[in-house]
Structure formats: structure tokens, C-alpha cells
C-alpha positions in Angstrom: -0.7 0.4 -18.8 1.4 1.0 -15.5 5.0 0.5 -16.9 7.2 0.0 -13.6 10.7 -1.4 -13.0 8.8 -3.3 -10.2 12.0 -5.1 -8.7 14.0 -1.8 -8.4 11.3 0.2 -6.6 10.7 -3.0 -4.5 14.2 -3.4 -3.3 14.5 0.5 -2.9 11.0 0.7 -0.9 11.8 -2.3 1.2 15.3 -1.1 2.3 13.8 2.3 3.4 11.6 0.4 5.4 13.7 -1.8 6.9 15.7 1.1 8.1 12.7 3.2 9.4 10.0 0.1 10.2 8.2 2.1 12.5 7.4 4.6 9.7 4.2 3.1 8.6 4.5 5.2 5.1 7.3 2.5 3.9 5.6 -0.4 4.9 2.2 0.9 3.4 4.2 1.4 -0.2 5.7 -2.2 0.3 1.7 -3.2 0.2 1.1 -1.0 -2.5 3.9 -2.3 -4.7 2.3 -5.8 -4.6 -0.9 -5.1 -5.2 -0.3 -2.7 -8.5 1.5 -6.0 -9.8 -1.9 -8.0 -8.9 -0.1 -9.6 -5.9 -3.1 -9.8 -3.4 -1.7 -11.7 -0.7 1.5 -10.2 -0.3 -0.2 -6.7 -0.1 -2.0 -8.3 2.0 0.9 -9.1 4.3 1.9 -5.7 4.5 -1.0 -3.8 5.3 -1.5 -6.0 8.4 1.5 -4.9 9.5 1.3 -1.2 8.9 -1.8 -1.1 10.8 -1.1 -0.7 13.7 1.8 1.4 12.6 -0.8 4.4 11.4 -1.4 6.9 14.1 -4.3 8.8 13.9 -7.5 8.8 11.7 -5.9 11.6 9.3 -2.9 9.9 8.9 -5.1 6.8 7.9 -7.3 9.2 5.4 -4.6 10.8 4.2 -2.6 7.8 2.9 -3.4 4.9 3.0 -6.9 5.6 2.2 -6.3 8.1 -0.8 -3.7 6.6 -2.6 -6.4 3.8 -3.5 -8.5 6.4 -4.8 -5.8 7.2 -7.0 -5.3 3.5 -8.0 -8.8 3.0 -9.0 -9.0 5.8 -11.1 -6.2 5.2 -13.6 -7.9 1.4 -13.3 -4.2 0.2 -11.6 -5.4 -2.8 -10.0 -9.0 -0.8 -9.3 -10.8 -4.5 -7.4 -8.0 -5.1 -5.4 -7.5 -1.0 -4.5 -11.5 -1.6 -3.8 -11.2 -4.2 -1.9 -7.7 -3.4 0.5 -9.7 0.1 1.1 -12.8 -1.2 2.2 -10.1 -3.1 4.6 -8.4 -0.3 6.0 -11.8 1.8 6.3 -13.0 -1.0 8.2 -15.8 -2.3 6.0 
């Protein structure tokens, strides 16, 4: 089992992101911190809006794209990792 102190790496990740939100790393991590707690939706939210923040296709391979591959593994949240990769990868 994942054992987290989600609210502390939540308020941590989301400050670094407010003070860099261009940087698409932070706002990815933002996603990723909802969906390893099962919250679909708000990863959701958050990968919507790193998007357009990613800029090339290696950034986009190199994380987002591989950090699911490291959730699925482990099985931390391995449908929804699935599923919000297949999103990113376009399929």
C-alpha cells in the first residue's frame, strides 16, 4: 500500500506550482497527486491544464507518459494510470 501524507505533498506541490504555473512538471504532479488517492476527476482537471503546458513530444514521453508506467507497476491506481495515459498518448 502507498502510505502518503497526501495533504502535505498536496499543499507543498500546489504552492510550487502556483509560483512556477508555466512549468508544466508542477501542474502534472498536482494531477498525479489526485489520481494516486483514486481522485479521477480532479486529475482530471489538471492534466487539461498541463497540456498545453508540455513542450515537445520528449518532454511528454519523458514525464507525463512514464511516470504512469511507474504507477501501474506497483498497482498505485494502475486503471486510472491506464486510462489518463492512453489520454495524454492520445488514444
Amino acid at each position: 500500500m502507498l502510505l502518503v501524507r497526501w495533504k502535505e505533498v498536496e499543499e507543498i506541490t500546489a504552492k510550487a506550482q502556483g509560483l512556477a504555473p508555466g512549468k508544466f512538471s508542477w501542474t502534472v504532479n498536482l494531477g498525479h497527486i489526485y489520481l494516486l488517492q483514486g481522485k479521477r476527476e480532479q486529475a482530471q482537471l489538471w492534466y487539461r491544464r498541463a497540456l498545453p503546458l508540455i513542450p515537445d513530444e520528449a518532454s511528454l514521453r519523458f514525464a507525463p507518459l512514464a511516470d504512469f508506467d511507474l504507477f501501474v507497476e506497483p498497482d498505485w491506481q494502475a486503471e486510472g494510470s491506464r486510462e489518463a495515459r492512453d489520454w495524454f498518448d492520445g488514444g
